[in-house]
C-alpha positions in Angstrom: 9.2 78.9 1.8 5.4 80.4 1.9 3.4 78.8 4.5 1.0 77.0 2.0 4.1 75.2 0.4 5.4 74.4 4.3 1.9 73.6 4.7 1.9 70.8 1.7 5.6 69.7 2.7 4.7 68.5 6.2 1.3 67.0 5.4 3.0 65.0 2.8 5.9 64.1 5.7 3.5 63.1 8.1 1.7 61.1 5.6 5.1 58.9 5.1 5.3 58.1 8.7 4.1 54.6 9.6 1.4 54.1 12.6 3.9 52.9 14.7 6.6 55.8 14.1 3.5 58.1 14.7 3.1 56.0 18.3 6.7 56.0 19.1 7.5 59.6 18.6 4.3 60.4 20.6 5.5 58.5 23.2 8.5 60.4 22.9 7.1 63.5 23.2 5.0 62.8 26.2 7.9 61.7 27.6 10.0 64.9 27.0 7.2 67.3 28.2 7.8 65.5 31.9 10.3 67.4 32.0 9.2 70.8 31.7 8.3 72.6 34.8 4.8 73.0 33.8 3.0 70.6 36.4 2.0 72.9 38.7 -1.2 74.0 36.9 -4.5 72.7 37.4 -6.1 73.4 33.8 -4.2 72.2 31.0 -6.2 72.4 27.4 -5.2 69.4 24.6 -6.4 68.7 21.5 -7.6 65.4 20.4 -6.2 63.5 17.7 -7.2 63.9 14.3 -5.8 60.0 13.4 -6.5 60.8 9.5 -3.7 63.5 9.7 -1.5 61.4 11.9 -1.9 64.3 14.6 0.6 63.2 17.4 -1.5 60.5 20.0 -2.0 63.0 22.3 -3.7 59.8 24.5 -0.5 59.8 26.0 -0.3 62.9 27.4 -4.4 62.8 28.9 -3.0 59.9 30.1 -0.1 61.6 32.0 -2.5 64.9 33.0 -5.2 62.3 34.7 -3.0 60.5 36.6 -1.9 63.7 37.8 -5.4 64.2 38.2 -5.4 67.6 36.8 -8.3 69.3 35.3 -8.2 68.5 31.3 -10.3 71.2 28.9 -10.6 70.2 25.0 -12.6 72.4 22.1 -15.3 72.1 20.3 -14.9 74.1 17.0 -17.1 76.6 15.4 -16.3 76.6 11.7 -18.9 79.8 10.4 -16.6 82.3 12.8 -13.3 80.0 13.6 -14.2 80.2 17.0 -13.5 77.5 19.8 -15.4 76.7 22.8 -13.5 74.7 25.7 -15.0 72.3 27.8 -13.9 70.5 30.8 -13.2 67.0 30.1 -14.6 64.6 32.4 -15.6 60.6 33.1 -19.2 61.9 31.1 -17.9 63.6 28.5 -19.4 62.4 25.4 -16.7 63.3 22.1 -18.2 62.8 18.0 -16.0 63.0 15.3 -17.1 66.3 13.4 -17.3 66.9 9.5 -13.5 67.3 9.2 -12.8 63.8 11.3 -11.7 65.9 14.6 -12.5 64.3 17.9 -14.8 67.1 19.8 -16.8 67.4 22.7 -21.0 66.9 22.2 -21.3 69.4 25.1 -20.5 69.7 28.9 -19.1 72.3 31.6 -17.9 74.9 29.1 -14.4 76.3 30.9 -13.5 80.2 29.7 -9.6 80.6 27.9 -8.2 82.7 30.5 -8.7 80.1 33.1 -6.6 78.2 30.5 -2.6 77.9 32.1 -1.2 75.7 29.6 -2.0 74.7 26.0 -0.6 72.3 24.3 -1.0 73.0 20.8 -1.1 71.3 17.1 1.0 72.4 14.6 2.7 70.7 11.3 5.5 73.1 10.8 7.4 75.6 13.3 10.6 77.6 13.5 13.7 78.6 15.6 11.3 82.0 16.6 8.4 80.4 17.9 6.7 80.6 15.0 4.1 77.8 13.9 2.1 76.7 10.7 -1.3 75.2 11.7 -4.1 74.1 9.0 -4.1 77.8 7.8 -8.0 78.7 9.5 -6.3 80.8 12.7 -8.1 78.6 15.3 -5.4 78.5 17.8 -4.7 81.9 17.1 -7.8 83.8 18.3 -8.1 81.1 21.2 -4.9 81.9 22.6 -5.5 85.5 22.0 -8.2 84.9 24.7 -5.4 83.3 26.8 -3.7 85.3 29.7 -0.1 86.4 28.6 1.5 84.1 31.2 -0.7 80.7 29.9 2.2 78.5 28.7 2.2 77.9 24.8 3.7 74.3 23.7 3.1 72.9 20.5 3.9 69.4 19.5 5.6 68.5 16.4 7.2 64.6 14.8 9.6 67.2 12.8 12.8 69.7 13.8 12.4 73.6 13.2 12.2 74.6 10.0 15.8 76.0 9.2 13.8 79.3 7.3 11.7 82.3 9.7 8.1 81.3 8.9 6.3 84.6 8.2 4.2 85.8 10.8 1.3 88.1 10.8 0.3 90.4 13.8 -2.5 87.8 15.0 0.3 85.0 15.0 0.7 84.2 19.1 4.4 82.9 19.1 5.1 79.2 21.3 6.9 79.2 24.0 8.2 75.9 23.7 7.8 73.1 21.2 8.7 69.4 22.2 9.9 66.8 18.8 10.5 63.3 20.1 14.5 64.3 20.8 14.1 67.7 21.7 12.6 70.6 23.7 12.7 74.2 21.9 12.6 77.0 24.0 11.6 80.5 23.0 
């Protein structure tokens, strides 16, 4: 299946879930990803929900990083270049919805990607591979481009691998895990 039909079959998926299917398998999830061994880094990067899409409640999992009082970095996103700029998130931290509903920063102590260690990152599709289908504007892919080889790559997804290889360009950074609400995929 091409990604723009993927694309369209898990928006319209995520769509059918109710708000409370969307808060129980985020729970879920945040509860699975205590298990990794991932929580011996200080800077972990999340995105905020984009509620509209029902995006995964990621308030979970800021909840679990500041009561590990770990140092927490969310983006602010440049849509003329696809660009992202990281800030540190902090008790000052002032976040506006943007044009396209997504929770960012107004401004702050901007953090640089390859002080990044883990990301956990959106996605509406993925595959056995590591392979993920995002929004289709390459965002995560040129940030974590910027990202030291060793940062740790998780994306999040309410859905199983797609059973199909998703086709992958060059610029396409491969996950190295992705946590559903029953399972943890490594790659």
């Amino acid at each position: 299946m091409s990604k723009p039909l993927l694309r369209k079959k898990y928006k319209e998926l995520r769509q059918q879930l109710s708000l409370t299917e969307v808060d129980d398998f985020s729970l879920a999830i945040a509860n699975k990803l205590l298990t990794l061994d991932i929580w011996d880094k200080t800077f972990y990067h999340i995105f905020l929900t984009i509620e509209e899409q029902k995006e995964i409640n990621t308030d979970y999992i800021l909840n679990i990083l500041s009561g590990k009082d770990k140092n927490i970095v969310i983006s602010k996103s440049n849509f003329e270049d696809y660009s992202m700029t990281h800030y540190l998130l902090t008790d000052n931290t002032r976040i506006q919805k943007n044009t396209y509903n997504i929770p960012e920063p107004i401004d702050g102590i901007e953090i640089p990607s390859s002080q990044l260690e883990v990301v956990f990152i959106p996605l509406l599709a993925f595959d056995n591979t590591g392979h993920r289908i995002g929004y289709g504007k390459g965002f995560y892919d040129r940030f974590l481009a910027d990202c030291k080889p060793e940062t740790v790559k998780i994306g999040l997804s309410f859905f199983e691998a797609e059973h199909e290889t998703i086709e992958a360009s060059e610029e396409d950074i491969r996950l190295d895990y992705c946590v559903t609400p029953d399972h943890i995929i490594t790659f």
